[in-house]
KESEZA-946892 format. One record per residue (C-alpha): x, y negated, z; residue in one letter. Coordinates in steps of 0.2 Angstrom, whole numbers. Layout:
N
c1 c2 c3 aa
X Y Z A
...
END
This chain:
419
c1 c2 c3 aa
-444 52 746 X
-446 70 737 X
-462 72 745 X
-470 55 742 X
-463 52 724 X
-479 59 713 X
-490 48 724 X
-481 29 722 X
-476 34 705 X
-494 38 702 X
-499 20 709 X
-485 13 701 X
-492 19 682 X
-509 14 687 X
-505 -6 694 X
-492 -8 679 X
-477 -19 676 X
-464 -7 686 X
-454 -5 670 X
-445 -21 669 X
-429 -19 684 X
-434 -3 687 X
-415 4 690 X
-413 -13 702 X
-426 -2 714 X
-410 10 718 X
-398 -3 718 X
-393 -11 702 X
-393 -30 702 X
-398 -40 687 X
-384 -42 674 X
-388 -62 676 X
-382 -63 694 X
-366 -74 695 X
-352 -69 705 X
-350 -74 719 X
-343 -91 721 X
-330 -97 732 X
-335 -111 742 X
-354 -106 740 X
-365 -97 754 X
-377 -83 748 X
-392 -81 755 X
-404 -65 751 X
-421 -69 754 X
-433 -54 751 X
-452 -58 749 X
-460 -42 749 X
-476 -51 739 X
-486 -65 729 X
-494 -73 749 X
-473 -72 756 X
-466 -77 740 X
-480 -93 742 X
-477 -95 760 X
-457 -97 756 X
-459 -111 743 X
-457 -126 753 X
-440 -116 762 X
-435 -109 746 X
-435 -130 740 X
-424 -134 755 X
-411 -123 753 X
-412 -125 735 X
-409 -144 738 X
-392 -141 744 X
-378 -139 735 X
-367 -126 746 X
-380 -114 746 X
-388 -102 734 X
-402 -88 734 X
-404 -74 729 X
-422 -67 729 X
-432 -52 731 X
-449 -45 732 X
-456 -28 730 X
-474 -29 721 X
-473 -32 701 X
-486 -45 703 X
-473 -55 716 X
-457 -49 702 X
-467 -61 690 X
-472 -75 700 X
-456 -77 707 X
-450 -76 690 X
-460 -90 685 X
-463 -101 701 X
-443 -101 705 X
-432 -92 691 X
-425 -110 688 X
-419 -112 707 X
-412 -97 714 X
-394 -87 707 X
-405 -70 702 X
-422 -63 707 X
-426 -44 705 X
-435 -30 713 X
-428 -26 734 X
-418 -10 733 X
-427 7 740 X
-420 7 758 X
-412 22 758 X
-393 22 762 X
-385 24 745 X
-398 11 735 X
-396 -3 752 X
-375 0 750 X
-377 -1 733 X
-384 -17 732 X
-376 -24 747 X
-360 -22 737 X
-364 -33 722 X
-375 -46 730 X
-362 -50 745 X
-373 -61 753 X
-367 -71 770 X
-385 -71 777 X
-401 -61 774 X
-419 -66 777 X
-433 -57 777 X
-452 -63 779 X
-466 -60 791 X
-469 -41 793 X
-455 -34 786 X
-443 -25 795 X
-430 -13 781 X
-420 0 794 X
-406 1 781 X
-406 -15 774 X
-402 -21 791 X
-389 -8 794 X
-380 -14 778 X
-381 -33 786 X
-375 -27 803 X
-359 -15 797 X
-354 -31 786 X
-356 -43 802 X
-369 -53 793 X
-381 -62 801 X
-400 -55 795 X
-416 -68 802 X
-434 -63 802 X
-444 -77 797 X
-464 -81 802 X
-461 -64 810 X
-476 -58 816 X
-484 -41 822 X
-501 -35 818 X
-511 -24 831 X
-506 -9 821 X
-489 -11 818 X
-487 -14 840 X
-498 1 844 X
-487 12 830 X
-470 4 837 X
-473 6 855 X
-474 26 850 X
-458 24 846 X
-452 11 856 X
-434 19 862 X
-429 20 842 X
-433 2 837 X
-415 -3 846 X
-406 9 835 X
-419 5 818 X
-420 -14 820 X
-409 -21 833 X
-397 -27 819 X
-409 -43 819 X
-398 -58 823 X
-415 -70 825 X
-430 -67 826 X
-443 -83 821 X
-460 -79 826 X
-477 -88 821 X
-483 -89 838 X
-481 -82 857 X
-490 -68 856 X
-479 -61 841 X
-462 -66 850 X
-470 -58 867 X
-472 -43 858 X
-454 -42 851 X
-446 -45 868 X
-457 -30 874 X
-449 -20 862 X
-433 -23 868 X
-426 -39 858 X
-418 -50 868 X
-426 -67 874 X
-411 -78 867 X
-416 -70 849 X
-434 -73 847 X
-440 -90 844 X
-457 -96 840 X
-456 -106 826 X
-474 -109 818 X
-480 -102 805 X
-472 -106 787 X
-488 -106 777 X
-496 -122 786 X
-481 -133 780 X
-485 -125 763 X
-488 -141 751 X
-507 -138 745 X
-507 -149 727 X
-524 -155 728 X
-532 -157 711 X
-541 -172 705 X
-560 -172 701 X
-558 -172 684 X
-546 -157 684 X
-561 -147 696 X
-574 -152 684 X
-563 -145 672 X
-561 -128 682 X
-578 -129 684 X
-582 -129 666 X
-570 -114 662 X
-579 -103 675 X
-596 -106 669 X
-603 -118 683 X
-612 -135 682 X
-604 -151 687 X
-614 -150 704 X
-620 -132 707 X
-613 -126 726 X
-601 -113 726 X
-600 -99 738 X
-581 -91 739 X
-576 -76 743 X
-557 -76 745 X
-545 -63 744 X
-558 -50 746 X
-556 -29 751 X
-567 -17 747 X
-583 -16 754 X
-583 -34 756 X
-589 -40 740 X
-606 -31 742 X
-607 -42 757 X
-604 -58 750 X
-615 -52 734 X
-630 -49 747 X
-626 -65 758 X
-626 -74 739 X
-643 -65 733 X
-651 -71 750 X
-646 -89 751 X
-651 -93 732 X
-670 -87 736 X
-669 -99 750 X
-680 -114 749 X
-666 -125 761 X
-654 -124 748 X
-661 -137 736 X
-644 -133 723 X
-640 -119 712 X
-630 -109 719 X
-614 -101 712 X
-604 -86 719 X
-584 -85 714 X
-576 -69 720 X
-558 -67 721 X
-551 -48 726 X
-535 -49 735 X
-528 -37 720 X
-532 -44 704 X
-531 -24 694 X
-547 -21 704 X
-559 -30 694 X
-566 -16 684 X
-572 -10 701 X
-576 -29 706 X
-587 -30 690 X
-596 -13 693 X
-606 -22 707 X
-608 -38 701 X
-613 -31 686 X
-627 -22 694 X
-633 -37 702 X
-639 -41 685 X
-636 -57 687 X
-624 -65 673 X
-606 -66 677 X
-587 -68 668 X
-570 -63 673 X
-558 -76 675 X
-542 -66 665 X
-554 -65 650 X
-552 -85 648 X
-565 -99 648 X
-582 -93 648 X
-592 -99 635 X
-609 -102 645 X
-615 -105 659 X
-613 -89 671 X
-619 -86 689 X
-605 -76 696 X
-587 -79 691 X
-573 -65 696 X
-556 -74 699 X
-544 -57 694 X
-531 -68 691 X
-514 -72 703 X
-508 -89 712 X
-523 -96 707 X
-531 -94 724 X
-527 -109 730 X
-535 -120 714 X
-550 -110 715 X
-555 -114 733 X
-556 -132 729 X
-572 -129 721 X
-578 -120 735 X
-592 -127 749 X
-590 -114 758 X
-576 -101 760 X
-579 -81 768 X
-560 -76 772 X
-560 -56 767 X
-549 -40 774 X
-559 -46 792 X
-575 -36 790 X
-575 -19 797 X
-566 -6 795 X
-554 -21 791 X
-545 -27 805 X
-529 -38 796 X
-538 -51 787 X
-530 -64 776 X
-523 -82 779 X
-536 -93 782 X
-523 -109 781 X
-525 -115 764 X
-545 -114 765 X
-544 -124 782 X
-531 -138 772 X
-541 -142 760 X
-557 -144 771 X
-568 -132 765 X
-581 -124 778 X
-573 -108 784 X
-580 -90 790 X
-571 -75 793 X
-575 -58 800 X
-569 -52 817 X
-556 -44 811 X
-540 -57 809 X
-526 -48 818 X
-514 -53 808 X
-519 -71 809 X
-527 -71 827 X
-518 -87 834 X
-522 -97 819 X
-539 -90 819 X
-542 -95 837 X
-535 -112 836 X
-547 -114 821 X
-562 -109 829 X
-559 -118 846 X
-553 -134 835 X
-571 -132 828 X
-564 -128 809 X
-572 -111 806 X
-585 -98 810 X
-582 -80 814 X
-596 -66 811 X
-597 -48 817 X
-606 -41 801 X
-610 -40 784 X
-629 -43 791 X
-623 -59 801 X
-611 -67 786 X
-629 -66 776 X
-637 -77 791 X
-621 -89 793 X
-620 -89 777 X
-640 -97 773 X
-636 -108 788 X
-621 -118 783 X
-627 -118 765 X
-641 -127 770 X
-633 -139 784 X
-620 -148 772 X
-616 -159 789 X
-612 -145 797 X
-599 -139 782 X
-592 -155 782 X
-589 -156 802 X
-579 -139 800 X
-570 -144 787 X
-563 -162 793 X
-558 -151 810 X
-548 -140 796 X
-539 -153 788 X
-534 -161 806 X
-529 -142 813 X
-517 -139 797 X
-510 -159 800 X
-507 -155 818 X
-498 -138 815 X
-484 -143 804 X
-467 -143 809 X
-460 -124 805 X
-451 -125 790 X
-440 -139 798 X
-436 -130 812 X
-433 -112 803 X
-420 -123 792 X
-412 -128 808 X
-411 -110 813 X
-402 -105 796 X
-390 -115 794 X
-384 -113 812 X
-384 -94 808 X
-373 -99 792 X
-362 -112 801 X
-356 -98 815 X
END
């Protein structure tokens, strides 16, 4: 911790908003947190960020509905302190920052918040955190647990100390085989890992009506019927990409519309990097965070959170970003594939490689090798509106024929609470 101090507190100065709950970070608890009640469970759910704190809304709504039960959130990001502020400070008992996981900050916590079960979401696996759950005989569940291609390869290395690190697990609910596969090769029991689905397909997508889009439209500088090209939840290096797959398909003659471009980083405090290139495009533009733009614009930055999902409803056609090399993760395609909008993504979706398998088998979306080949797919859809609307009626009948998870990791939780 010594050594690595100067570095996060570096990183923190320069993303901002660490100030507010900064002691909760070794332990303290907000002074708003009720005692614990008698008759009440507690549940500690931990969200390390703003896609886990969206992915645990519809959960977070069904433990919320009942009246025995009360959470107590965390999350780790500033940007995932305020939205979970915003989004559910009305429905859980306190939300604050997740304690450092070192012994003395975990304990510390632990003591105050007393919980009698602990979640955590997808990839996140806190040694200490655990430890605390397991020395108190509380149960502690992994929820839409997954493991990247990374995370298995680093793990495996040190496969005879995950027992000791993480074996305090109760359950594990994985998004698909291939994740709970990996988990029992690590050691975990069978009768603790079940596949479960993947949370964020029974995430409710509020569609807006066309009046509210034209509205959006409006505010981002687009005509009522200019197409829209989206790149979504974007990593460096990939908005040069979408920028020369944009330039190239507005100087074709197949595409008989203007032709917008909206780019949406995956961290909104890297616009002024964003604007740089599209700046030097020399093409107009407008960042979204500065309000409604006051004409009309050809490239509109979306450096704004939790509005992703409002955003790709303008969209014809959608490039899902961290999947271009040397990006191997890649972000959730589920909510582009939901609302039916024609889907690409690179080759690199490890962390989403059952759902982006089922989608392109299931005809919902195209994957590309290179920046050079999302430029060609990106002309070709663009000019075959059949075919983006073929890919996304096979999006909106994948994401209706994969729900089910959330009812069946509520099951699991309040079996947990009942032992």
């Amino acid at each position: 911790m010594l050594v690595l101090a100067p570095y996060y507190l570096w990183r923190m100065r320069r993303r901002g908003g660490y100030s507010d709950g900064f002691g909760q970070r070794f332990g303290a608890v907000p002074s708003s947190l009720p005692p614990k009640s008698a008759g009440r469970q507690r549940i500690w759910l931990q969200a390390v960020s703003v896609g886990e704190l969206l992915a645990i809304g519809p959960l977070l709504d069904a433990l919320h509905a009942q009246a025995d039960r009360e959470i107590y959130l965390t999350t780790t990001t500033s940007t995932g302190y305020r939205l979970a502020k915003e989004r559910y400070g009305a429905k859980v008992a306190g939300v604050a920052y997740f304690p450092m996981d070192f012994w003395c900050f975990s304990a510390r916590a632990w003591r105050h918040v007393q919980p009698d079960l602990a979640v955590l979401t997808e990839g996140e696996r806190w040694p200490e955190h655990i430890h605390q759950a397991a020395r108190r005989g509380v149960p502690i569940v992994a929820i839409n647990a997954r493991l990247s291609d990374r995370s298995f390869a680093r793990m495996q290395w040190v496969r005879g100390l995950v027992p000791g690190l993480m074996g305090g697990i109760t359950r594990l609910l994985a998004v698909a085989e291939e994740d709970a596969e990996r988990f029992r090769q690590l050691g975990f029991a069978s009768d603790r890992v079940t596949v479960t689905g993947n949370l964020k397909v029974d995430n409710a997508i509020a569609e807006i009506d066309d009046e509210a889009k034209q509205a959006l439209r409006r505010e981002l500088g687009f005509g009522p019927n200019d197409l829209v090209l989206l790149g979504s939840s974007l990593w460096p290096g990939e908005e040069e990409a979408v920028v020369a797959a944009w330039e190239r398909a507005r100087r074709d003659s197949r595409i008989d519309r203007t032709l917008r471009l909206l780019l949406v980083p995956r961290h909104a405090e890297r616009s002024a990097a964003v604007e740089a290139i599209v700046a030097a495009t020399g093409a107009s533009y407008h960042l979204r965070s500065r309000g409604a733009a006051r004409a009309p614009i050809e490239i509109a930055v979306g450096d704004t959170t939790g509005e992703l999902q409002r955003l790709t409803q303008l969209a014809d056609l959608v490039f899902v970003g961290k999947s271009l090399p040397p990006h191997t993760e890649g972000q959730t395609p589920v909510e582009a594939a939901g609302l039916g909008r024609a889907l690409m993504f690179g080759p690199g979706m490890a962390s989403f490689r059952p759902i982006a398998q089922d989608l392109r088998q299931q005809g919902a979306a195209v994957r590309v090798e290179s920046a050079a080949e999302l430029s060609d797919m990106t002309v070709a859809l663009l000019a075959d509106e059949s075919r983006r609307n073929a890919l996304g009626a096979a999006g909106r009948a994948w994401h209706r024929s994969n729900r089910g998870a959330l009812a069946r990791t509520v099951e699991v939780i309040s079996v947990l609470l009942a032992d």
